[in-house]
Short mmCIF file of the C-alpha atoms (twelve columns), coordinates in Angstrom:
data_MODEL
# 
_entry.id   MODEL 
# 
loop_
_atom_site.group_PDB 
_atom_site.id 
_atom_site.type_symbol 
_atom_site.label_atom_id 
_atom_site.label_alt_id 
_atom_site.label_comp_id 
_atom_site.label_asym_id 
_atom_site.label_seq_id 
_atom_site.Cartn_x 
_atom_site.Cartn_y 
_atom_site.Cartn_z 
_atom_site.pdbx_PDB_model_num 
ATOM 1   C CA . UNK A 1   111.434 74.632  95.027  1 
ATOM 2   C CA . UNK A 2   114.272 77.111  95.489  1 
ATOM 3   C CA . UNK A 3   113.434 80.595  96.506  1 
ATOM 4   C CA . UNK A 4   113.666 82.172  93.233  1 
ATOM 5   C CA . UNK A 5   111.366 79.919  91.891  1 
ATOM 6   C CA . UNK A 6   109.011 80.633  95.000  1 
ATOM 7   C CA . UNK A 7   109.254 84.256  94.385  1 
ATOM 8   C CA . UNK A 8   108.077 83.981  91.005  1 
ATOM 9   C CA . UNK A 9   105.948 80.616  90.467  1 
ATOM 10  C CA . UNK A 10  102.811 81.807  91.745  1 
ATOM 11  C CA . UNK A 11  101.035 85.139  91.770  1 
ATOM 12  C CA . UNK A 12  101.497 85.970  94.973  1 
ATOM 13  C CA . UNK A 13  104.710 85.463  94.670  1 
ATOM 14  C CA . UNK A 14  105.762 87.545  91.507  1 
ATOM 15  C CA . UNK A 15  102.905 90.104  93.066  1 
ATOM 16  C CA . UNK A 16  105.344 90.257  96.437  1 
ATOM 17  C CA . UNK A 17  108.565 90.735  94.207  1 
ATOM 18  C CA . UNK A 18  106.991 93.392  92.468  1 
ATOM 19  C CA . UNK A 19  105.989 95.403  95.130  1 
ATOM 20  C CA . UNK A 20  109.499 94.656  97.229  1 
ATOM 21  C CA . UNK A 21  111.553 95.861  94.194  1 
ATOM 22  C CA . UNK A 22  113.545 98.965  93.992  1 
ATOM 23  C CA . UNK A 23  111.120 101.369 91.189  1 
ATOM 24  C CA . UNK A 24  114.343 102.241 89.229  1 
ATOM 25  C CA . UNK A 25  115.723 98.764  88.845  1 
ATOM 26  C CA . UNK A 26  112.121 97.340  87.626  1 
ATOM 27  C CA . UNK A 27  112.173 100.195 85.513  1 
ATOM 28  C CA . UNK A 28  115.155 99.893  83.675  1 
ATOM 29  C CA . UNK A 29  114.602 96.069  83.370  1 
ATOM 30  C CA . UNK A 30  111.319 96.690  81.838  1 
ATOM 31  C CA . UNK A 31  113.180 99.149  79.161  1 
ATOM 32  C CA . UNK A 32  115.642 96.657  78.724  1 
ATOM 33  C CA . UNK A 33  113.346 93.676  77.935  1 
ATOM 34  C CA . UNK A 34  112.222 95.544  75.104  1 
ATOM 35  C CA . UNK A 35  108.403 95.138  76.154  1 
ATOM 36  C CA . UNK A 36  105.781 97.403  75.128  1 
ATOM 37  C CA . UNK A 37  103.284 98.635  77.631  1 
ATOM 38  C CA . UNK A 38  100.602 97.274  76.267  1 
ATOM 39  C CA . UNK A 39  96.806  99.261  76.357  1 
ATOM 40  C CA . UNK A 40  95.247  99.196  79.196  1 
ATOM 41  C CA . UNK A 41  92.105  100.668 80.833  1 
ATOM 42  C CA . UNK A 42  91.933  101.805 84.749  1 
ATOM 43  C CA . UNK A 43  90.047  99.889  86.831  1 
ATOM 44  C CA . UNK A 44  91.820  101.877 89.836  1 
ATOM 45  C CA . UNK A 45  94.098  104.768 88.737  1 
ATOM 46  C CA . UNK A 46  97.087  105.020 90.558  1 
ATOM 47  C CA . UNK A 47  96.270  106.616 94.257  1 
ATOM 48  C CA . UNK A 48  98.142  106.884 97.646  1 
ATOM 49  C CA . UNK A 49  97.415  106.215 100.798 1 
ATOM 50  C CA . UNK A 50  99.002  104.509 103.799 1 
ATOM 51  C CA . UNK A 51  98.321  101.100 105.779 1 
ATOM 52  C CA . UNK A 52  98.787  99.808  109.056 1 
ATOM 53  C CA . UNK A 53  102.076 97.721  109.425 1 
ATOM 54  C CA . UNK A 54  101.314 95.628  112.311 1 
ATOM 55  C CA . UNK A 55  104.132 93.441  114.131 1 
ATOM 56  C CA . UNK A 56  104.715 90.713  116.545 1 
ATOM 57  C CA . UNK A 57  107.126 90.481  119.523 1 
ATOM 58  C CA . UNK A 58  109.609 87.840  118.974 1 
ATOM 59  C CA . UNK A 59  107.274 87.042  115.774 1 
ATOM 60  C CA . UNK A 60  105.231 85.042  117.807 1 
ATOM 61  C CA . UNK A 61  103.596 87.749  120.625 1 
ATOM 62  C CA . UNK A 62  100.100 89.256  119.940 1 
ATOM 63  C CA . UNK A 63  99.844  91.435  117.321 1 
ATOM 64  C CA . UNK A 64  100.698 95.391  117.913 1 
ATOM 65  C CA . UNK A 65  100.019 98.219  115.423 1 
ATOM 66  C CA . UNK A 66  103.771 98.993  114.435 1 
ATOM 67  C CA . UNK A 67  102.947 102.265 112.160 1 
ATOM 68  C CA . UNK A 68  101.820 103.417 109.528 1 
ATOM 69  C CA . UNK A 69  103.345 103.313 105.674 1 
ATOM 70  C CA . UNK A 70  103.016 104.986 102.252 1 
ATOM 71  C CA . UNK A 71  101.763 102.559 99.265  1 
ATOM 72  C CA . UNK A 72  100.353 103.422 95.822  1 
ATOM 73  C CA . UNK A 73  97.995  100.581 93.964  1 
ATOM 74  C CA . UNK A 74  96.385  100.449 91.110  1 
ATOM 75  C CA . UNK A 75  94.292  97.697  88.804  1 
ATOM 76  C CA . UNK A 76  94.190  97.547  85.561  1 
ATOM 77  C CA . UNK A 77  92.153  95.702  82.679  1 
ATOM 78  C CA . UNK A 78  94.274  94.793  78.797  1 
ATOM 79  C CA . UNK A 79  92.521  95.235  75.899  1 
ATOM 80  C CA . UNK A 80  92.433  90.990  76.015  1 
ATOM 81  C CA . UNK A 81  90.727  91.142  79.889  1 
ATOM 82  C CA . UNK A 82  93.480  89.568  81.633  1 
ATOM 83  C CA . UNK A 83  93.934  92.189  85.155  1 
ATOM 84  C CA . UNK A 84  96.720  93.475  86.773  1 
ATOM 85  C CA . UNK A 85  96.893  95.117  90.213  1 
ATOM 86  C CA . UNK A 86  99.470  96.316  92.399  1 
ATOM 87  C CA . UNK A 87  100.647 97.770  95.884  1 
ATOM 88  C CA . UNK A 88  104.119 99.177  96.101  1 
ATOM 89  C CA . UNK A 89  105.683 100.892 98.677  1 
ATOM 90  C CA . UNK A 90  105.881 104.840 98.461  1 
ATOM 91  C CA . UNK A 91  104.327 107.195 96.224  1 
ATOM 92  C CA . UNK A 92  105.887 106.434 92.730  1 
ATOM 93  C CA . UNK A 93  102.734 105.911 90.284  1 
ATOM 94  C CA . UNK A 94  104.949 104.373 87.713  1 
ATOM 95  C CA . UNK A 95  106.173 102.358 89.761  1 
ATOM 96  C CA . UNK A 96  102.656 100.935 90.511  1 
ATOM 97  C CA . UNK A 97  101.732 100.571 86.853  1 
ATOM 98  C CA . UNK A 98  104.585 98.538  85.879  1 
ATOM 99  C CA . UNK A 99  103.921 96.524  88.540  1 
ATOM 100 C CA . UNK A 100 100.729 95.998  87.527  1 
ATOM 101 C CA . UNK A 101 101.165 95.709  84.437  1 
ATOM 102 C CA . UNK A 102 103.732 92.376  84.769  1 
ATOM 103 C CA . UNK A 103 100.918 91.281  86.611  1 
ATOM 104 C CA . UNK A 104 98.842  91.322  83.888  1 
ATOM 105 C CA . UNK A 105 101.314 89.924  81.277  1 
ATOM 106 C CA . UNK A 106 102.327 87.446  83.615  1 
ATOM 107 C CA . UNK A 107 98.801  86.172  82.933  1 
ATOM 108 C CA . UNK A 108 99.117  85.358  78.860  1 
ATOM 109 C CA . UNK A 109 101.695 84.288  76.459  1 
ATOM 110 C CA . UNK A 110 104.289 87.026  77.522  1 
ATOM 111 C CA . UNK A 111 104.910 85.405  80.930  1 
ATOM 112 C CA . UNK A 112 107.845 83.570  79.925  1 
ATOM 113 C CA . UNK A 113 109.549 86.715  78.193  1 
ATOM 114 C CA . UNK A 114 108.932 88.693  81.730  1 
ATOM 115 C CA . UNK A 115 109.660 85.963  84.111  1 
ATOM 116 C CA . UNK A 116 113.215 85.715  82.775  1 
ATOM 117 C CA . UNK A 117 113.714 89.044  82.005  1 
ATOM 118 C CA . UNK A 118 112.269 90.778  84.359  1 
ATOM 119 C CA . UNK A 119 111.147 89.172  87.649  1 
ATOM 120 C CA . UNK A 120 113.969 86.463  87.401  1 
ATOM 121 C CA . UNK A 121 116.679 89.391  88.033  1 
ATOM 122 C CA . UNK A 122 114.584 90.942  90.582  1 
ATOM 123 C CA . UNK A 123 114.522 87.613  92.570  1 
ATOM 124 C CA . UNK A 124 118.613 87.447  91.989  1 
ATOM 125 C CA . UNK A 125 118.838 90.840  93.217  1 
ATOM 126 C CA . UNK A 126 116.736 90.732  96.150  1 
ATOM 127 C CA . UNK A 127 118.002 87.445  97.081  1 
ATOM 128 C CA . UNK A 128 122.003 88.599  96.663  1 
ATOM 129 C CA . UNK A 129 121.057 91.784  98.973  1 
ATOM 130 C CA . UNK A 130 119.141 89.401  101.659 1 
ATOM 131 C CA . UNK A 131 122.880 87.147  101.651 1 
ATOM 132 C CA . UNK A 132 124.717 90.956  101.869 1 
ATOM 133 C CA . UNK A 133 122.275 91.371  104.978 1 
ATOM 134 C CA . UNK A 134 122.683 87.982  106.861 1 
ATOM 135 C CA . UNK A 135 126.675 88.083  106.160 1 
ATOM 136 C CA . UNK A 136 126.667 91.582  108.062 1 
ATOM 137 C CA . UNK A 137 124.424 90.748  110.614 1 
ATOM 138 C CA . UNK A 138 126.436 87.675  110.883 1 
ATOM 139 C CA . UNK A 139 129.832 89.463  111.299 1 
ATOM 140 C CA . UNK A 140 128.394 91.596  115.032 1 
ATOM 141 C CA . UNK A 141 127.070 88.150  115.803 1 
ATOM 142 C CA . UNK A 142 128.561 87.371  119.518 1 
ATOM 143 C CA . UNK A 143 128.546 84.120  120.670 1 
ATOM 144 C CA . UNK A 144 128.304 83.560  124.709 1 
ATOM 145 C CA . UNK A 145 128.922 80.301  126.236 1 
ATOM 146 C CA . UNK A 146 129.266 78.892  130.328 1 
ATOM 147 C CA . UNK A 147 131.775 77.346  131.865 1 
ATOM 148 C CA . UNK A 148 130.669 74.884  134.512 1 
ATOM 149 C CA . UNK A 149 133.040 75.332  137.755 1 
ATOM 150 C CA . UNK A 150 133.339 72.746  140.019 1 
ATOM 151 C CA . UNK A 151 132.964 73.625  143.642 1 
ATOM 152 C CA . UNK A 152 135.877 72.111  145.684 1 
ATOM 153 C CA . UNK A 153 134.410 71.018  148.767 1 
# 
């Protein structure tokens, strides 16, 4: 399974794109895939808060609170009774509900129509600005090597 397809073949997946994507980008994808935002009843109106982002040294050391950051979520309930909930980082509210909303739609007969037109470029984008990342990390990269030297006796 390729990343892209990880990123949006299972719920936690297309949740975790979701949330990771740029607000104005999922924004103007979900204007240009023509979708209507369907009604919808709160189950959690859009709030704010912040969570704990906790860390590892080295990934592997015992966990360490890192700090704290910003994230709005939300649930929501269709008119059908499919749910969609979302965390997103920051305080954009809209943000949130879209999110949510694919969520939900992911969840019916629309799922095709917003997996390839919505989360499908999402996954292209993110993955094209994870490459852009590793190719400049990769360019400071310094590789160190040792010479053995022979002792002359």
């Amino acid at each position: 399974m390729s990343g892209m397809e990880q990123a949006i073949g299972t719920r936690q997946g297309w949740m975790g794109l979701l949330a990771r994507a740029p607000a104005g980008e999922l924004a103007r994808l979900w204007a240009d895939a023509g979708l209507e935002a369907p009604a919808h009843d709160w189950l959690r109106p859009p709030e704010t808060g912040a969570v704990m982002v906790r860390g590892r040294a080295g990934a592997q050391g015992a966990p360490f609170n890192l700090g704290e950051m910003t994230v709005t979520r939300c649930a929501l309930r269709l008119a059908d009774g499919r749910e969609g909930h979302a965390h997103v980082q920051g305080r954009d509210k809209a943000h949130a509900r879209r999110a949510a909303l694919a969520d939900a739609l992911m969840q019916g007969a629309e799922a095709a129509t917003v997996r390839d037109r919505i989360l499908a470029p999402l996954a292209e984008a993110e993955a094209a600005r994870r490459a852009a990342r590793a190719r400049r990390a990769a360019a400071t990269r310094v590789e160190f090597f040792t010479m053995a030297r022979g002792e002359n006796g």
